[in-house]
Backbone as CSV, one residue per row, in Angstrom:
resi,resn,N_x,N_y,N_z,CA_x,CA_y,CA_z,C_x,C_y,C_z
1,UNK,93.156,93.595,103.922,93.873,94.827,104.141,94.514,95.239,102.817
2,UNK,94.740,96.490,102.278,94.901,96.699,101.211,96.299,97.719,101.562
3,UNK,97.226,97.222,101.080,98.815,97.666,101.470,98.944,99.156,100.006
4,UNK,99.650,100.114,100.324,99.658,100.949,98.740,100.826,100.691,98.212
5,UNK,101.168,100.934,96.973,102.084,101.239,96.012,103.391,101.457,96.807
6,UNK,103.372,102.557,97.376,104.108,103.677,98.396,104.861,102.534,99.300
7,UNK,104.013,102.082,99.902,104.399,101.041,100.830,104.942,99.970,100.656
8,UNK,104.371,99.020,99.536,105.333,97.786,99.139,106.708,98.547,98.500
9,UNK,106.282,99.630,97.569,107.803,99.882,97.051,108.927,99.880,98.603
10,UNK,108.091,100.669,99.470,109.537,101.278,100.110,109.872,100.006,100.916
11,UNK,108.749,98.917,101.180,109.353,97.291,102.076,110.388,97.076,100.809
12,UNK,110.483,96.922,99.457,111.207,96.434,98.602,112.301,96.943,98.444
13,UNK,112.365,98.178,98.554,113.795,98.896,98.541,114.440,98.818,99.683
14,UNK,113.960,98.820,100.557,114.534,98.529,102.395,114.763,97.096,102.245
15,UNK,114.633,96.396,101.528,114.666,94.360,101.351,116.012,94.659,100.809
16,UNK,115.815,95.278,99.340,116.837,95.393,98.954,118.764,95.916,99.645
17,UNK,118.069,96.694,100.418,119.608,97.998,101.085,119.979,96.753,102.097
18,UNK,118.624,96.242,102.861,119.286,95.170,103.986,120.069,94.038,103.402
19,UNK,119.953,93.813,102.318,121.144,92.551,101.662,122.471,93.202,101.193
20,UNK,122.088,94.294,101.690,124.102,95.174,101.015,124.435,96.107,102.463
21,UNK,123.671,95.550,103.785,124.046,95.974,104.547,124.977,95.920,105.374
22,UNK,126.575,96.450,105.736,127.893,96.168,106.351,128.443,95.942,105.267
23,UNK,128.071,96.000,104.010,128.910,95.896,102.443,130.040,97.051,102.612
24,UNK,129.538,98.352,103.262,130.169,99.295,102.234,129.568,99.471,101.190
25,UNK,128.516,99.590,100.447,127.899,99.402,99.554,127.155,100.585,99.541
26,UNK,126.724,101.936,98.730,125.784,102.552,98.707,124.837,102.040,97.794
27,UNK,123.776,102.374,97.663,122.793,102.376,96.704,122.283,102.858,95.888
28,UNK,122.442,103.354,94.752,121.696,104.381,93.958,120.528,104.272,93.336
29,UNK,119.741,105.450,93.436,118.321,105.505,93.214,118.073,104.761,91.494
30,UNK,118.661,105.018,90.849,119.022,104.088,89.375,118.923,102.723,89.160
31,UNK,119.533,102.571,89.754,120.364,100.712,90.460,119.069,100.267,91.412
32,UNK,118.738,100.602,92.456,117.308,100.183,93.465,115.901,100.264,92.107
33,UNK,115.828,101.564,91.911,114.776,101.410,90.494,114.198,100.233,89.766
34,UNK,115.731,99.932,89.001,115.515,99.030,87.873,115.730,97.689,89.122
35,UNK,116.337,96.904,89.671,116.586,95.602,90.789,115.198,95.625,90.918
36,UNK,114.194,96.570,91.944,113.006,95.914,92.225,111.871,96.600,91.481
37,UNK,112.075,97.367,89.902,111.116,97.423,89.350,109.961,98.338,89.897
38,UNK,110.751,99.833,90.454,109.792,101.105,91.286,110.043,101.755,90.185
39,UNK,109.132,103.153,89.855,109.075,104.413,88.852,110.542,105.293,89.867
40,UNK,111.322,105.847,88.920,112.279,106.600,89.619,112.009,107.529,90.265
41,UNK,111.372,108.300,89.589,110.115,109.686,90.033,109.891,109.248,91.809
42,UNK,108.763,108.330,91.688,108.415,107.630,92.929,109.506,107.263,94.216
43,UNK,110.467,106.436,93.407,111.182,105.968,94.020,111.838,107.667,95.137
44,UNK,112.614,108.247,94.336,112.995,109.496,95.237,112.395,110.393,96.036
45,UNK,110.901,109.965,95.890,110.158,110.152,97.472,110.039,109.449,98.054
46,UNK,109.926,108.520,98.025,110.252,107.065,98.862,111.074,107.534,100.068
47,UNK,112.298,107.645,99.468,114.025,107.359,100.095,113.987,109.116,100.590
48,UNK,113.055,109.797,100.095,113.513,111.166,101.020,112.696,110.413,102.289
49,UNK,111.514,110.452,102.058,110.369,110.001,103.265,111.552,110.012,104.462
50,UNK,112.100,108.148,103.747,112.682,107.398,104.599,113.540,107.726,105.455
51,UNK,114.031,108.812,104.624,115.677,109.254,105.342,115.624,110.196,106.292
52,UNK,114.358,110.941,105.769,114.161,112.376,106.639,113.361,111.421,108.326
53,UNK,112.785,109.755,108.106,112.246,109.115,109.259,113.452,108.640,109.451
54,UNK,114.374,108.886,109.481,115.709,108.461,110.125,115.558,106.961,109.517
55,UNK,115.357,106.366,108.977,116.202,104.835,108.409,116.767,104.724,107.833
56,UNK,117.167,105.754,106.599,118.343,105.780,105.951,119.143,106.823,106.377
57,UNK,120.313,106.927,105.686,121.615,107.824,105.497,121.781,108.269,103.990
58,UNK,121.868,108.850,103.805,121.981,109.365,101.837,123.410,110.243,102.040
59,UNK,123.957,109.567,101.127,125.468,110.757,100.728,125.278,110.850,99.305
60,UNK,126.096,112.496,98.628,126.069,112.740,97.586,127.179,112.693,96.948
61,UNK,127.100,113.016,95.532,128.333,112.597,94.851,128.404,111.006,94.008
62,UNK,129.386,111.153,93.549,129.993,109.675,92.466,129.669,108.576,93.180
63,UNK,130.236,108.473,94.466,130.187,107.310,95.350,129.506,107.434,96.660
64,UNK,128.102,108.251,96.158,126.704,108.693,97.076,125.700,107.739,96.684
65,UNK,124.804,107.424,97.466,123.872,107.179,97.311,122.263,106.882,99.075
66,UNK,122.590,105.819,99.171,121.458,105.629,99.936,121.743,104.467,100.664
67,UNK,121.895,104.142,101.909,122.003,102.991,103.035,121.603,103.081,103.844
68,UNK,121.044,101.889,104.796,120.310,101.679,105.903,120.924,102.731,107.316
69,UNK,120.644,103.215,107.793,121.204,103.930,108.975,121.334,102.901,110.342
70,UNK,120.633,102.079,110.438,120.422,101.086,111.161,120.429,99.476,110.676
71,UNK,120.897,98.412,111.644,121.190,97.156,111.014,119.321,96.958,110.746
72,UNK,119.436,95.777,109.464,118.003,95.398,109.037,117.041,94.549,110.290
73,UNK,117.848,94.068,111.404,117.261,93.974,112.571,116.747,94.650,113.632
74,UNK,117.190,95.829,113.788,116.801,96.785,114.231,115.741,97.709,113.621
75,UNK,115.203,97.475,112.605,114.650,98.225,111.843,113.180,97.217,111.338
76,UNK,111.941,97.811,112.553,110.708,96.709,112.387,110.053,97.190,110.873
77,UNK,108.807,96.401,110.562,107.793,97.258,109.656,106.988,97.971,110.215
78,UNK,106.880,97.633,111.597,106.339,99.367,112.380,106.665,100.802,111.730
79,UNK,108.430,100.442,112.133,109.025,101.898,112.011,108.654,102.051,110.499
80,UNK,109.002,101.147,109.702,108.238,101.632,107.733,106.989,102.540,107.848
81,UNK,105.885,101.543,108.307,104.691,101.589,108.276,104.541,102.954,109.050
82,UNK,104.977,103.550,109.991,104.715,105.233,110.517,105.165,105.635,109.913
83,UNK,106.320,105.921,108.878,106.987,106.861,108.481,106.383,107.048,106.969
84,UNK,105.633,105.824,105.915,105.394,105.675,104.776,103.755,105.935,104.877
85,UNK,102.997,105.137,105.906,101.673,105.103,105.849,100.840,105.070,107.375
86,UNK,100.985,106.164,108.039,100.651,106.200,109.482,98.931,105.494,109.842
87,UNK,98.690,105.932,108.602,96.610,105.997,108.899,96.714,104.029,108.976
88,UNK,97.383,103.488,108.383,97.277,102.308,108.626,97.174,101.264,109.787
89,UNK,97.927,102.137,110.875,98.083,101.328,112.164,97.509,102.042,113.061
90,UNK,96.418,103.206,112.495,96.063,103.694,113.758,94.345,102.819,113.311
91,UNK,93.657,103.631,114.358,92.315,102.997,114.452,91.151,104.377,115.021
92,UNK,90.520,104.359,114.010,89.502,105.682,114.285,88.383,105.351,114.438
93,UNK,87.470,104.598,114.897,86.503,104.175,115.181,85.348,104.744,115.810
94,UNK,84.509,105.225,115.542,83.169,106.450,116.719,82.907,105.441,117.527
95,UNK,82.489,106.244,118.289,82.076,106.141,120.032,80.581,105.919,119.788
96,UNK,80.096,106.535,118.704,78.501,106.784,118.198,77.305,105.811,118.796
97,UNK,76.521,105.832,118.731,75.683,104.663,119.049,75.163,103.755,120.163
98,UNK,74.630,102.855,119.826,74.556,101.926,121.233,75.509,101.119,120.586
99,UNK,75.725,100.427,119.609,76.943,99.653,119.210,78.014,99.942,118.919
100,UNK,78.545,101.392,119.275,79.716,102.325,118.990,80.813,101.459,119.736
101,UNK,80.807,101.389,120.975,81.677,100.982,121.716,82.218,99.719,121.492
102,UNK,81.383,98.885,121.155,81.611,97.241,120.998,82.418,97.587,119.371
103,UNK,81.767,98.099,118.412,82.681,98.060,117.192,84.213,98.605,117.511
104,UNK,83.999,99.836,118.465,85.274,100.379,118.550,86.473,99.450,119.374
105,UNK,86.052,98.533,119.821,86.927,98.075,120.710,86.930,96.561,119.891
106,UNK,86.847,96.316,119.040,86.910,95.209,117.752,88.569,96.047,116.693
107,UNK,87.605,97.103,116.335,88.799,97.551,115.871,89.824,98.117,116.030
108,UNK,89.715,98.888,117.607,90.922,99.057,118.480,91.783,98.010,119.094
109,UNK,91.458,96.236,119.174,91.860,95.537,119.314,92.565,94.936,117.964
110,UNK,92.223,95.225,117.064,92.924,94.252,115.831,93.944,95.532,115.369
111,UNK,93.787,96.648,115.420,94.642,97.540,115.557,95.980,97.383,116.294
112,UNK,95.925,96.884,117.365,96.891,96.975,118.147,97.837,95.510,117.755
113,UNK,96.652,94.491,117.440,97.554,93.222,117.241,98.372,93.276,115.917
114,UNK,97.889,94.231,115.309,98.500,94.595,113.551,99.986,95.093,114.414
115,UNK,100.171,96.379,114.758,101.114,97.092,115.041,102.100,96.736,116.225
116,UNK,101.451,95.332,116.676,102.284,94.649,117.906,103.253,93.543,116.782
117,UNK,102.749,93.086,115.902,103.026,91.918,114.385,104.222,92.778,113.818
118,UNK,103.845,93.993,113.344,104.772,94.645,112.861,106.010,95.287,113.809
119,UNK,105.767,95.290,115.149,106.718,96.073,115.783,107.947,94.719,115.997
120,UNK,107.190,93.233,115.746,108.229,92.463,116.035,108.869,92.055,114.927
121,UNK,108.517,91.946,113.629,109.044,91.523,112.566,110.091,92.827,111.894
122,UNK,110.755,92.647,112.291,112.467,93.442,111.075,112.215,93.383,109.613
123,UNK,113.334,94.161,109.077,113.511,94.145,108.062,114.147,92.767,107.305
124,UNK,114.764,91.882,108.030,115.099,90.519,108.023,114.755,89.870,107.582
125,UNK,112.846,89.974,108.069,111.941,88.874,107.359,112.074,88.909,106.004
126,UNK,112.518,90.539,105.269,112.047,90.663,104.214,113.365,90.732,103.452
127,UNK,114.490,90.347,103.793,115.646,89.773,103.265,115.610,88.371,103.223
128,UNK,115.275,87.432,104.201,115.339,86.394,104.029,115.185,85.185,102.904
129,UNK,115.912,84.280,102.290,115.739,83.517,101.318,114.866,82.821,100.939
130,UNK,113.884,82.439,99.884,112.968,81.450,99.852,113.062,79.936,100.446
131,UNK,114.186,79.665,100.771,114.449,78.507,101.604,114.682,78.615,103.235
132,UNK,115.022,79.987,103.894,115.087,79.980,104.791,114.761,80.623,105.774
133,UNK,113.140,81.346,104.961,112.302,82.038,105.177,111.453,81.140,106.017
134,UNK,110.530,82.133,107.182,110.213,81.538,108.143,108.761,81.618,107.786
135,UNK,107.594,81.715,108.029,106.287,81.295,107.984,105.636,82.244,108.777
136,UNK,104.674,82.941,108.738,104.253,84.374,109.843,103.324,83.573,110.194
137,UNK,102.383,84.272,110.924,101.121,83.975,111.382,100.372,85.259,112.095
138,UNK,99.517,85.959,111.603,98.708,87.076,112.507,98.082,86.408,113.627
């Protein structure tokens, strides 16, 4: 499976906001940038995407920036994954053929187990520490 640019940035910046989450802490697009190493340019479509899919909150001003709208548990890589890269979890498969049906229902099945994986895993996983990080399994 081939994940984009678009997408790891915005799991990385959402990794990032969930470890300053209940801080009080905003985030600025500057500060998130340079921490996980996104183009700034990029980065501020990212965080509109995000915000306008309801997961963040953005305030402006000196002591504006960008925070989770929701705790990092509440917040799967489902909800990322529709709001950053929809074509990913869906499944378009033709009907075509005499073997239409059997392919389609191969990839309408691994489809669903992708977006059932992601609807259970939070943003959590992707805060979690190298020591107390848990182990996935598709």
């Amino acid at each position: 499976m081939k994940i984009s640019l678009k997408l790891e940035y915005a799991c990385r910046v959402l990794a990032q906001m969930g470890r300053r989450y209940g801080s009080g802490e905003w985030a600025q697009i500057e500060e998130l940038a340079q921490i996980e190493n996104v183009p700034r340019n990029y980065l501020v479509q990212i965080l509109n995407m995000l915000r306008t899919g309801g997961l963040l909150d953005s305030r402006r001003g000196k002591q504006g920036g960008y925070t989770l709208a929701r705790p990092p548990a509440e917040i799967s890589l489902h909800d990322v994954v529709a709001i950053v890269e929809p074509e990913l979890i869906s499944s378009r498969a033709a009907l075509e053929g005499e073997s239409g049906p059997q392919v389609a229902e191969v990839w309408n099945t691994l489809s669903s187990r992708i977006a059932a994986y992601l609807k259970k895993t939070t943003l959590t996983a992707l805060i979690a520490t190298y020591n107390d990080a848990a182990m996935y399994d598709i």
